[in-house]
N, C-alpha and C positions, 0 to 999 in steps of 0.2 A: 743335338748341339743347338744351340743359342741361336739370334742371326750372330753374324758375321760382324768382329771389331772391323773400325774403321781409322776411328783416331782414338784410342782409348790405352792409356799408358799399357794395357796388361793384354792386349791384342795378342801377342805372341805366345800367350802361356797356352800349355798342351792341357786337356779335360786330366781328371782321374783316371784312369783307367782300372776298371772293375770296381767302381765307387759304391756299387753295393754288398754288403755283403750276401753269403749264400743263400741264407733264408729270409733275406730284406723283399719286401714289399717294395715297389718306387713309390713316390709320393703321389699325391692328386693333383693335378694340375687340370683347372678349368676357366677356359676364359670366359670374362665378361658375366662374371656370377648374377649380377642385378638384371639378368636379361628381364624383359618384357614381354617373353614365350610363358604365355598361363601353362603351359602343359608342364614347364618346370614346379609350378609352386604345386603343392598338396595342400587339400582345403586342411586346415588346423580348425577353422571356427567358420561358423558364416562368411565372417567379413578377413577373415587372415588364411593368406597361406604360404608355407615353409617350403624352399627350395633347398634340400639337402644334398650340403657339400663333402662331409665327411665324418661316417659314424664309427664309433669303437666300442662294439659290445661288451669287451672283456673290461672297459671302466666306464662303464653306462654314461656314454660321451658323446656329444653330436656337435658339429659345426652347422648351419644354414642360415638361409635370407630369408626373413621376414618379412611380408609383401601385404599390404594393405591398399587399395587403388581409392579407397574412401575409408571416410570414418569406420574405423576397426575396433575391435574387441574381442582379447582373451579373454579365457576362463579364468577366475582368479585362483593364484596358486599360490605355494610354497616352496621354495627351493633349498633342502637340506647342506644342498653346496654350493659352490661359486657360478658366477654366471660372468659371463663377457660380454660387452656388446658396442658396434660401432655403425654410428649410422652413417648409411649412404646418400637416403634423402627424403625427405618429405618431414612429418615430422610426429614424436608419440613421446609417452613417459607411462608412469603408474597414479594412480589418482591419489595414492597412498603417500606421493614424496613432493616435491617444492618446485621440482625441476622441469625443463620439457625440452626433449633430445632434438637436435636440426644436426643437415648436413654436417657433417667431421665433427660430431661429439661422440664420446665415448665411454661409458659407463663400465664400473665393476660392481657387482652385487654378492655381497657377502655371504657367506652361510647363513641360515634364519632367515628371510626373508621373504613377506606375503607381499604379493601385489595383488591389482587386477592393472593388464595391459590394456591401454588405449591408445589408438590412431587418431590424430587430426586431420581433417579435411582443411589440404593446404594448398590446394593447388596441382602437387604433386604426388605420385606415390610416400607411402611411406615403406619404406625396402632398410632391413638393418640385419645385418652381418651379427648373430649369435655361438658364443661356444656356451653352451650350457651340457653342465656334470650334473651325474648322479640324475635323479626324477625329479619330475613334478609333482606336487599334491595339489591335487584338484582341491579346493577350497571352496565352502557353500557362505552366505551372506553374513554370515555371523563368523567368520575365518575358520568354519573347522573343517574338517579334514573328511572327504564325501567320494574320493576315489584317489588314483594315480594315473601318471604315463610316464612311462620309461625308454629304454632304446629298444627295447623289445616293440614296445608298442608302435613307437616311430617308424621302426623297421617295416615291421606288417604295413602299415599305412601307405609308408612311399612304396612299397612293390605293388601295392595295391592299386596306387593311382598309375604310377608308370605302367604297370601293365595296361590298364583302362584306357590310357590316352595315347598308346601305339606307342612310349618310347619304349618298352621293356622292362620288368623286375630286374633285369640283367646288369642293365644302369645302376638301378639301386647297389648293387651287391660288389659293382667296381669300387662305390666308395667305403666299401670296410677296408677301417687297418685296424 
């Protein structure tokens, strides 16, 4: 249960009861996702690393923070499917578009679409909150297509590092649904 209403018109209403069903999962719930504990982020590049908050193998699906402490850089890639993204702070875009994301902006990214990601040194982290579907295609300097990463590969990664930095694979594997 929640805390505790106080003055809140709907104080009195009773939970669901049995609001899951039988073979429901609960959700994820993690506070304070943008932490500043490096052992959350897994190095994605040199300069970036991905703190994974919820992945769904059965539709090659992952939620996480993107964390860059200085000037970052992804590999450039392709994304077959939609991407989501909202940032929390600092600041970044693709060198490819017009834009450049700061605190409470929020970007959709279509299907088709090649970037390469870039961090600015601004002061502050750059940390931003992605749902990216389907894979990435690694893309070489002339935009063609030189490898992939999937949830598969994601997968292996974070149990790779959580094991490594004493939180556990075990972590990783709470956040599939």
């Amino acid at each position: 249960m929640p805390e505790d209403a106080t003055t809140e018109f709907w104080k009195n209403l009773r939970p669901i009861e049995n609001s899951l069903k039988p073979d429901a999962l609960p959700e994820v719930y993690i506070p304070q996702i943008a932490t500043d504990d490096d052992r959350y982020y897994v190095p994605f590049s040199e300069t970036v690393g991905s703190r994974p908050l919820w992945i769904n193998i059965k539709d090659n699906t992952w939620c996480d923070v993107l964390r860059s402490e200085q000037a970052g850089l992804v590999n450039r890639h392709y994304h077959p499917h939609e991407v989501f993204a909202y940032t929390i702070s600092g600041k970044w875009g693709y060198l490819e578009r017009p834009w450049t994301a700061t605190a409470g902006d929020f970007v959709y990214e279509s299907p088709g679409e090649g970037h390469t990601l870039v961090a600015y040194d601004s002061g502050e982290p750059m940390k931003t909150m992605f749902i990216v579907k389907g894979p990435l295609i690694w893309l070489d300097e002339d935009g063609e297509p030189e490898g992939y990463f999937d949830v598969h590969d994601y997968l292996a990664l974070c149990r790779e590092h959580y094991a490594k930095v004493g939180l556990g694979a075990d972590l990783v594997d709470s956040l599939l649904r």
